[in-house]
Each structure stands twice: as C-alpha cells, then as structure tokens.
Backbone as a chain_set.jsonl record, in Angstrom:
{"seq": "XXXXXXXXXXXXXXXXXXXXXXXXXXXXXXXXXXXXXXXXXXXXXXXXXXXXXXXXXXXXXXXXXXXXXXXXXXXXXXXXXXXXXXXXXXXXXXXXXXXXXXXXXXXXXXXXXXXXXXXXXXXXXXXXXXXXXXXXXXXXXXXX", "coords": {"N": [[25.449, 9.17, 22.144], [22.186, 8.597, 22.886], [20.827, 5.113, 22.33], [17.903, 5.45, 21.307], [18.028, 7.559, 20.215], [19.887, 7.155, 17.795], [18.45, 5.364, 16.265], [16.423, 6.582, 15.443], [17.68, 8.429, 13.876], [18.738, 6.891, 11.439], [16.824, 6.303, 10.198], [15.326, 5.718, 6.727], [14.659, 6.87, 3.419], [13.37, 6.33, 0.384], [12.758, 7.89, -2.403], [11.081, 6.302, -5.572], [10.149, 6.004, -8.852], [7.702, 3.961, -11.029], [8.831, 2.584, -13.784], [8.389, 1.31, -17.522], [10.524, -0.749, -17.618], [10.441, -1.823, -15.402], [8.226, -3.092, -15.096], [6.284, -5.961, -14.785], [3.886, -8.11, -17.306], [1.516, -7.614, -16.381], [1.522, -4.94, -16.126], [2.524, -4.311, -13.344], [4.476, -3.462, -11.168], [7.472, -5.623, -10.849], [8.066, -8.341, -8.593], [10.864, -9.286, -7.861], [12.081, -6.866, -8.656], [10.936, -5.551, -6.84], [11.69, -6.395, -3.815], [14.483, -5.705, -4.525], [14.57, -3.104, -4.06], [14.008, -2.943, -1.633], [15.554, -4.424, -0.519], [17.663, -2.848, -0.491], [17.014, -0.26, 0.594], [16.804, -1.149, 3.189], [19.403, -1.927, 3.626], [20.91, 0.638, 3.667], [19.847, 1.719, 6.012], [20.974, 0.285, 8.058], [23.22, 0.928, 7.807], [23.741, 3.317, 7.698], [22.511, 3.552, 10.48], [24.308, 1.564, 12.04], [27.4, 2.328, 11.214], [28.766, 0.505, 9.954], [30.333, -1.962, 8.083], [27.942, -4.31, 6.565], [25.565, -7.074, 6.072], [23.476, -8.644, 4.099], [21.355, -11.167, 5.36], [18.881, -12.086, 5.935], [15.565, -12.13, 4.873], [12.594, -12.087, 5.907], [10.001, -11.869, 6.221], [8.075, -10.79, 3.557], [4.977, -8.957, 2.867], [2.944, -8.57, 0.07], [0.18, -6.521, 0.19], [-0.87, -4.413, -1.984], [-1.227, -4.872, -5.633], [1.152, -2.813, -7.494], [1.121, -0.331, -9.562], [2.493, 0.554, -13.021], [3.833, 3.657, -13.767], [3.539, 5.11, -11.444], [4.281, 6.691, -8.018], [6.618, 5.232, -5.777], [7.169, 4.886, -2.315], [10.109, 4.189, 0.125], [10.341, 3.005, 2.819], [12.649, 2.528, 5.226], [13.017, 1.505, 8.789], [14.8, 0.591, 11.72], [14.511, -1.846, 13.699], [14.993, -3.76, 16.058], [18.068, -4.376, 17.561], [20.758, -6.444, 18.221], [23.87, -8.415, 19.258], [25.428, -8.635, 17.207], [23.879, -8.316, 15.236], [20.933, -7.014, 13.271], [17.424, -6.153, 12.703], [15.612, -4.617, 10.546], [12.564, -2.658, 9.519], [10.764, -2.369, 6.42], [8.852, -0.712, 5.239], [7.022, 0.075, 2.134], [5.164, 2.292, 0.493], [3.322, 3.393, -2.531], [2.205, 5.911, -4.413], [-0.08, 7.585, -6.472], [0.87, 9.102, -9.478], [-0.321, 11.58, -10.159], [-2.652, 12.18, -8.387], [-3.654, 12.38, -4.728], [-3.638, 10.315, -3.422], [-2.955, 7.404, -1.954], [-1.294, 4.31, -0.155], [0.058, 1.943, 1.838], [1.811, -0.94, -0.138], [3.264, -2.908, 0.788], [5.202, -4.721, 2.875], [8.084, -5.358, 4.75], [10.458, -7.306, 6.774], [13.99, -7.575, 7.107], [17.195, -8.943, 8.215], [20.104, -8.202, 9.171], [23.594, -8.588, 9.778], [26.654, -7.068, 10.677], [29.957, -7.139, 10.038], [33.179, -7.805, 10.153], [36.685, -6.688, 8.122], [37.655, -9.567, 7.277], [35.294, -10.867, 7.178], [33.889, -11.532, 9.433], [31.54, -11.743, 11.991], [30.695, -8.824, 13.917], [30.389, -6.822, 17.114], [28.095, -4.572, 17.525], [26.98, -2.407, 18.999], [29.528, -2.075, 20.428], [31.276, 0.16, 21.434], [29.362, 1.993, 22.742], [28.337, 0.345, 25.053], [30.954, -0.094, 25.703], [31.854, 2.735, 27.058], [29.692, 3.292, 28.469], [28.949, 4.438, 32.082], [29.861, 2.594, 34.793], [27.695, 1.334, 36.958], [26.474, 3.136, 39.866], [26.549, 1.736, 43.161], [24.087, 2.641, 45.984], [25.429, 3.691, 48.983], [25.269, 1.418, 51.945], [26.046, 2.266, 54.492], [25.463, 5.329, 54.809]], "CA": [[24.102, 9.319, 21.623], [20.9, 7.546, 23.083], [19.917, 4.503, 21.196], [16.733, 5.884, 20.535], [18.497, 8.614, 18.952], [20.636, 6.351, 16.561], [17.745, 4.723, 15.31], [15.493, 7.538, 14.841], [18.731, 9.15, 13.142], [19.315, 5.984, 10.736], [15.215, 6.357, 9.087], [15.813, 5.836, 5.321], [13.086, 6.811, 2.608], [13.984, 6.554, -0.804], [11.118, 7.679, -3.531], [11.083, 5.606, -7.068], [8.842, 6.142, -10.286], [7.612, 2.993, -11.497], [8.944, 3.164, -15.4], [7.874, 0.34, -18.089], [11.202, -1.35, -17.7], [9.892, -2.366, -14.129], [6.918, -3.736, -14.766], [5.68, -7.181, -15.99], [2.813, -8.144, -18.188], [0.211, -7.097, -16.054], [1.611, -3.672, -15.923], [2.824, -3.9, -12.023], [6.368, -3.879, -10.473], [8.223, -6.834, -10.855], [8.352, -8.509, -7.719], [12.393, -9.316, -7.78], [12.696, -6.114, -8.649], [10.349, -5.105, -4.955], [12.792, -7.063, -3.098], [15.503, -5.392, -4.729], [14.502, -1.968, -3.605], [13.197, -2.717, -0.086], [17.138, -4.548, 0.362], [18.572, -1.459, -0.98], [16.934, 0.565, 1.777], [17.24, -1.761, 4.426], [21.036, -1.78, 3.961], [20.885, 2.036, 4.205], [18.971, 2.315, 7.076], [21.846, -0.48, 8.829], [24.88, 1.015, 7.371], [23.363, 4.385, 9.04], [22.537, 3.291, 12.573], [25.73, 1.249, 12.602], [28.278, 2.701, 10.628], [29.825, -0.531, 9.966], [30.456, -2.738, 7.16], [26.905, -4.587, 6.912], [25.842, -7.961, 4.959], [21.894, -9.025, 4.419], [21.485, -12.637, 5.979], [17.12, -12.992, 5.711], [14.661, -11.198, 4.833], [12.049, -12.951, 6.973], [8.565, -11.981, 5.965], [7.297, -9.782, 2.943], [3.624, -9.221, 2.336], [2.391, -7.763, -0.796], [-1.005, -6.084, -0.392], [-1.617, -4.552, -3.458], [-0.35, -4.383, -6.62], [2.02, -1.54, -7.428], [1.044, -0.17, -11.064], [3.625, 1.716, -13.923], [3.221, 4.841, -13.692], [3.104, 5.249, -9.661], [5.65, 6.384, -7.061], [6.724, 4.535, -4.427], [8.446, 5.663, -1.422], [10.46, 3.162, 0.818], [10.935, 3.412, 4.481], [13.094, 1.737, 6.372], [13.627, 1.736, 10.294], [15.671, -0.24, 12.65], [13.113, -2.669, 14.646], [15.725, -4.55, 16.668], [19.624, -4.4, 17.809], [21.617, -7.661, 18.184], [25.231, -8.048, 19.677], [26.248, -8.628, 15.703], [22.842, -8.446, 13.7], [19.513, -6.221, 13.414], [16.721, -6.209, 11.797], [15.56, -3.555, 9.528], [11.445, -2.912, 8.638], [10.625, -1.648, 5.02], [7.363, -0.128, 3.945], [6.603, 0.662, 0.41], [4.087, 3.305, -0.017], [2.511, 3.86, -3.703], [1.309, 6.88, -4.783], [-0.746, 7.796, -8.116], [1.823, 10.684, -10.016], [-0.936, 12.868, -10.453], [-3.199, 11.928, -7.313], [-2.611, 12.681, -3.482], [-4.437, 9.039, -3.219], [-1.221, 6.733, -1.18], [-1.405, 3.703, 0.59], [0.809, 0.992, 1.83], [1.689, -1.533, -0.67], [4.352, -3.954, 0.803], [6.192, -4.76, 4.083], [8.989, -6.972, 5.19], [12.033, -7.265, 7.453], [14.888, -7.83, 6.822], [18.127, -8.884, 9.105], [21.805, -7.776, 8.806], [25.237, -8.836, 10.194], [27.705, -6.344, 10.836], [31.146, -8.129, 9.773], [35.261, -7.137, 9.947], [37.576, -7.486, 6.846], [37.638, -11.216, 7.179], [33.882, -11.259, 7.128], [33.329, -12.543, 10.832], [30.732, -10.728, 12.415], [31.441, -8.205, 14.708], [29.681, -6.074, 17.655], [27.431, -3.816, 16.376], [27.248, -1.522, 19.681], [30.772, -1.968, 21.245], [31.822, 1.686, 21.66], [28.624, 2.775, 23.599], [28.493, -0.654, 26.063], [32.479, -0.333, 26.809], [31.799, 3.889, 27.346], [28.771, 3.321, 29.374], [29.417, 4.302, 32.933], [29.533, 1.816, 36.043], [26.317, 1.457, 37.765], [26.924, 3.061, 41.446], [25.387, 1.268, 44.161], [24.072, 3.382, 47.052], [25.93, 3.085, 50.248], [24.219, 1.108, 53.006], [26.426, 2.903, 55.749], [25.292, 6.542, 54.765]], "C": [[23.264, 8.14, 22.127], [20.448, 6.716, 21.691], [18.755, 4.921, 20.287], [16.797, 6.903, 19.739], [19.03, 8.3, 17.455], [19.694, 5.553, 15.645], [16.599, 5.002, 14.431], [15.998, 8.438, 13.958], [18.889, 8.266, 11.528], [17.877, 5.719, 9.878], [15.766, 6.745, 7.849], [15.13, 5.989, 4.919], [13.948, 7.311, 1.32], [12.565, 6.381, -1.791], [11.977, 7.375, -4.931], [10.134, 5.761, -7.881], [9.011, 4.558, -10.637], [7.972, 3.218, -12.905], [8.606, 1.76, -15.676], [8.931, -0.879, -17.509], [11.024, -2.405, -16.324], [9.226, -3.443, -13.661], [7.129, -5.131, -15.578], [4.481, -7.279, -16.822], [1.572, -7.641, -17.319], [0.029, -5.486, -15.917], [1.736, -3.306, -14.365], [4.005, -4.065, -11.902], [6.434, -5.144, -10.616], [8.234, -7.227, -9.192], [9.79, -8.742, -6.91], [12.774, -7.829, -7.652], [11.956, -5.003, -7.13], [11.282, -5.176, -4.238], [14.144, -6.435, -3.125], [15.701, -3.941, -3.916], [14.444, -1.928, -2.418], [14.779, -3.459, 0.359], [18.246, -3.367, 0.581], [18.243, -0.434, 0.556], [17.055, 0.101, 3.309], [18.683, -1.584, 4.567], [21.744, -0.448, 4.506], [21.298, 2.028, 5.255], [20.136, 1.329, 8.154], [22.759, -0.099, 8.877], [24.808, 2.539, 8.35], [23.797, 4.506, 10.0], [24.051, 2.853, 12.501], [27.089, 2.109, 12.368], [29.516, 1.544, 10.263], [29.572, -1.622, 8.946], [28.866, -4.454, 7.587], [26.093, -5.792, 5.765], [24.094, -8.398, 5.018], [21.874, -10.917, 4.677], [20.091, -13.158, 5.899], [16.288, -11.893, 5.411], [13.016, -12.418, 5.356], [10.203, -13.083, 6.522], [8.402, -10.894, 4.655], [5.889, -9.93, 2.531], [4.059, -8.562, 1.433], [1.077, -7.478, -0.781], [-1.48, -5.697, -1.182], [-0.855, -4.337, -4.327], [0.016, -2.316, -7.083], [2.162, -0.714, -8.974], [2.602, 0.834, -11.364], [2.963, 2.857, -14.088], [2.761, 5.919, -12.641], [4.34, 5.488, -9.457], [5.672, 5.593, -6.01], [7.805, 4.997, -3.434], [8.679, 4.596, -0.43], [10.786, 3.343, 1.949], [11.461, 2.45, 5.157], [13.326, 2.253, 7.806], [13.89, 0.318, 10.634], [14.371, -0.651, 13.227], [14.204, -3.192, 15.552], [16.672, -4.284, 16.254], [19.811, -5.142, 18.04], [22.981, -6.894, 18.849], [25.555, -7.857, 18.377], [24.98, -7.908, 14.796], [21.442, -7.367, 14.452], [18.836, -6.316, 12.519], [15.715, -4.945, 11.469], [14.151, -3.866, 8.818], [11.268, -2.153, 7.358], [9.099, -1.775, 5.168], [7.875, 0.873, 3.384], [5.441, 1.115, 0.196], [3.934, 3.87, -1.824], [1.778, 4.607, -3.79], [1.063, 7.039, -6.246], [-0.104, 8.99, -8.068], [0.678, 11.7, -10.035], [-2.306, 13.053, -9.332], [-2.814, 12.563, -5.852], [-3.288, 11.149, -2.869], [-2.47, 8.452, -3.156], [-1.927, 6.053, -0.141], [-0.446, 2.713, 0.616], [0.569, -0.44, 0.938], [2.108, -3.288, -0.325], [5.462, -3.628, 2.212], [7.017, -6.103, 4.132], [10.075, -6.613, 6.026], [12.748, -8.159, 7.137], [16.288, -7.465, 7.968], [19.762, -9.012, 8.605], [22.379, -8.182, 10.008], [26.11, -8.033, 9.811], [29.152, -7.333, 10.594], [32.555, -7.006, 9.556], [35.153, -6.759, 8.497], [37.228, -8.811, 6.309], [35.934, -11.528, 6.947], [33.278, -12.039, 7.772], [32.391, -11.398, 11.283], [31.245, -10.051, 13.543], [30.604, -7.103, 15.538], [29.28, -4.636, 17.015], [27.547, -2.395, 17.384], [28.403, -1.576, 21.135], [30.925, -0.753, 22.028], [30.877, 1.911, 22.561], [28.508, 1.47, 24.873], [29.715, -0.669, 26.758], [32.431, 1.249, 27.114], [30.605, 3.739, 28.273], [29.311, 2.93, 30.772], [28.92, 3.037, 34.108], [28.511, 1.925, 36.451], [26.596, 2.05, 39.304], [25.574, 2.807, 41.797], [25.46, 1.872, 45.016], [24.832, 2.695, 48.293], [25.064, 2.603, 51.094], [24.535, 1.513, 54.54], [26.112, 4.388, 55.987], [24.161, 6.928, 55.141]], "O": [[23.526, 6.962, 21.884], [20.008, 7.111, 20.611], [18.619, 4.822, 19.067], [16.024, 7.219, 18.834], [18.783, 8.857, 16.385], [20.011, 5.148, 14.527], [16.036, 4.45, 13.486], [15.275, 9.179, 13.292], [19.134, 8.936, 10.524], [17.899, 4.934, 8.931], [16.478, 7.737, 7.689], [14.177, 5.475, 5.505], [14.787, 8.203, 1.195], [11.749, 5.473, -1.952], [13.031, 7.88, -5.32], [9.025, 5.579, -7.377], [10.084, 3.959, -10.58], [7.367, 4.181, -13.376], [8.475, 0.946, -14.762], [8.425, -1.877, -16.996], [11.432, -3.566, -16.297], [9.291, -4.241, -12.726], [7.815, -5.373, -16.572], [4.022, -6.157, -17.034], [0.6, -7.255, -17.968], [-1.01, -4.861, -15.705], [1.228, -2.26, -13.963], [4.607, -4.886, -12.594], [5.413, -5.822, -10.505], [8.442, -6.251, -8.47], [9.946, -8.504, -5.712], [13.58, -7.453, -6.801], [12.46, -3.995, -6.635], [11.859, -4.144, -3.895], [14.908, -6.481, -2.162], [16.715, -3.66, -3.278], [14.811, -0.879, -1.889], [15.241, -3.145, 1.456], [19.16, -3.105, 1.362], [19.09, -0.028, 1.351], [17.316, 0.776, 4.304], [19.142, -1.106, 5.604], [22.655, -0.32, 5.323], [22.442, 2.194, 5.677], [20.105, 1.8, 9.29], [23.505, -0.455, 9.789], [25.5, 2.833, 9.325], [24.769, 5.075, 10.497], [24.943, 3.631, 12.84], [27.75, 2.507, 13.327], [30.74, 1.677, 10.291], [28.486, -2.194, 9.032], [28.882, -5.269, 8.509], [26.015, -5.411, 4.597], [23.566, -8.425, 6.13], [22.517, -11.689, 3.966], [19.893, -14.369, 5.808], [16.514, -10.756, 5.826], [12.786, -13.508, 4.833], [9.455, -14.06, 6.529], [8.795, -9.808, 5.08], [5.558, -10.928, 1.891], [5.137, -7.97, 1.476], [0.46, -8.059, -1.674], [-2.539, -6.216, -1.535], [0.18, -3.701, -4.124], [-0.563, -1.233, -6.998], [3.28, -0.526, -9.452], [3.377, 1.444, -10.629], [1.803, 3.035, -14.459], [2.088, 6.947, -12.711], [5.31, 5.033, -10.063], [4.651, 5.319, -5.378], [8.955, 5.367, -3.665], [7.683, 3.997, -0.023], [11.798, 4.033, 2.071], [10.787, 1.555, 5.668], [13.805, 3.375, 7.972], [13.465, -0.726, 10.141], [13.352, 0.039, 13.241], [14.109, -2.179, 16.245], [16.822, -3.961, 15.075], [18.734, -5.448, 18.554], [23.252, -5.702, 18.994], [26.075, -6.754, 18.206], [25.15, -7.12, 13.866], [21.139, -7.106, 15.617], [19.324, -6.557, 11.414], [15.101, -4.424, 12.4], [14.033, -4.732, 7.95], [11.822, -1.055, 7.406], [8.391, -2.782, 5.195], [8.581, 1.855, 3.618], [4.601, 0.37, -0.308], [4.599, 4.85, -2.159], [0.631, 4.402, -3.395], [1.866, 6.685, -7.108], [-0.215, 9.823, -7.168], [1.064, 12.857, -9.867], [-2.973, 14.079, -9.461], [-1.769, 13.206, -5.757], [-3.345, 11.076, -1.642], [-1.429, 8.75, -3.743], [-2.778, 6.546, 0.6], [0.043, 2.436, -0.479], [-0.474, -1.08, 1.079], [1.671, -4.347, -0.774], [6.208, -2.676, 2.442], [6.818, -7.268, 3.787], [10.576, -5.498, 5.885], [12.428, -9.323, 6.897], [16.523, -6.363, 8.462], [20.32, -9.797, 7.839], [21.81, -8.153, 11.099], [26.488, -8.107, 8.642], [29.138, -8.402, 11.205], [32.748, -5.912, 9.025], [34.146, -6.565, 7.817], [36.687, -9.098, 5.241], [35.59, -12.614, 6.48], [32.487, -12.915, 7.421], [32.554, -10.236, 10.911], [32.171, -10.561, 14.176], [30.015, -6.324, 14.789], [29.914, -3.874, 16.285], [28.049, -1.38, 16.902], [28.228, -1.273, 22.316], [30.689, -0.734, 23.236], [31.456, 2.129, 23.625], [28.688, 2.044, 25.947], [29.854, -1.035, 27.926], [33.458, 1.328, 27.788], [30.868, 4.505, 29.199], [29.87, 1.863, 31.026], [27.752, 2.661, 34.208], [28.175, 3.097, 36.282], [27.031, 1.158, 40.032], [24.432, 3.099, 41.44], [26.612, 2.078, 45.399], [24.851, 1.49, 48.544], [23.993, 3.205, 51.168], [23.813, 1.306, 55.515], [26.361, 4.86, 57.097], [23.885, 8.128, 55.136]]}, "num_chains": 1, "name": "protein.A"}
C-alpha cells in the first residue's frame, strides 16, 4: 500500500457531547480534559497508520480559539502530518457544533508526536516492511 494510502486510511474522527461533568465554572470544556480527547485521537490515528505498539512523547503546539460551551458537540480529527524512522506526528482538530444548530467551526488544534516501541519499550521502525519490500532501483544500461 502507497503511503499516501496508509495515511489517508489511518483519518480518525471521534464525535463527543459536551455534558456538565466536562465543563468548568464558566460553563466550557475543561481544558485537561481537551487535551485528553485530542491524545485519545491522536493515538488512534498512529496505532492505525502504523499498526504498532505506539507511546505519546509531545504534544508540541495547541491553540484554543474559542471556547467550547456544555451543551455542544465536538468532533475530533486526527491525521498523520509526518512519518519518522521511529516517530510521527499526528494533527488534531476539534470542531464544535451547537446540538440543535448546523452553525460549526474550528475550536482547537495541536500536534502531537508518537514513538512506535517493541516489548522492552525501545523504539522501533515504524515503516520497515514497506522500505525492506521496496524494489531495487534499475539503472538504465549505457551499452543498449
């Protein structure tokens, strides 16, 4: 399978209801509990593409543009942005929609980077199998 297949194969989207238990005093998502969701789908979206035992190591940037009220869905998307020999990194947007609206806009982005790891929990090539199956390059003859 073409990379670009494996990573267009490995798109995660997971929709959530905001419930009270969520929120803090202002009546928006918790922000720990943002983070929590957008690792959740990043790990997915890694365990996917790779198929291989997969550990979170940074999450590198998250904005928050707007707050995310109770009472809203949110739907989480992850895709693959980058392959590594061991590690990749994995973007999340969080889309908020009003339950009874068709009003939806992006709330919250970030990436986040994974390490593929053994047993032992050493890291370990992420696309082995298709680099040692990928054929020889032939070079044209210069006597023909």
């Amino acid at each position: 399978m073409l990379l670009a297949d494996r990573i267009a194969r490995a798109e995660t989207r997971i929709f959530k209801a905001v419930f009270p238990n969520t929120t803090n005093h202002y009546d928006t998502l918790f922000g720990g509990t943002t983070l929590l969701l957008m690792d959740e789908v990043a790990f997915i979206a890694a365990t996917r593409f790779s198929r291989l035992k997969m550990v979170t190591v940074s999450s590198e940037r998250v904005d928050f543009t707007h707050p995310i009220p109770g009472g809203s869905l949110v739907e989480l998307v992850a895709n693959i942005e980058h392959v590594g020999n061991t590690s990749l990194k994995v973007r999340v947007e969080l889309f908020v929609e009003q339950m009874y609206s068709e009003e939806r806009h992006k709330a919250v982005t970030g990436l986040f980077t994974f390490v593929a790891v053994d047993e032992h929990k050493q890291p370990v090539r992420i696309l082995a199998e298709e680099k040692a199956a990928l054929p020889t390059p032939v070079m044209p003859s210069l006597g023909a």
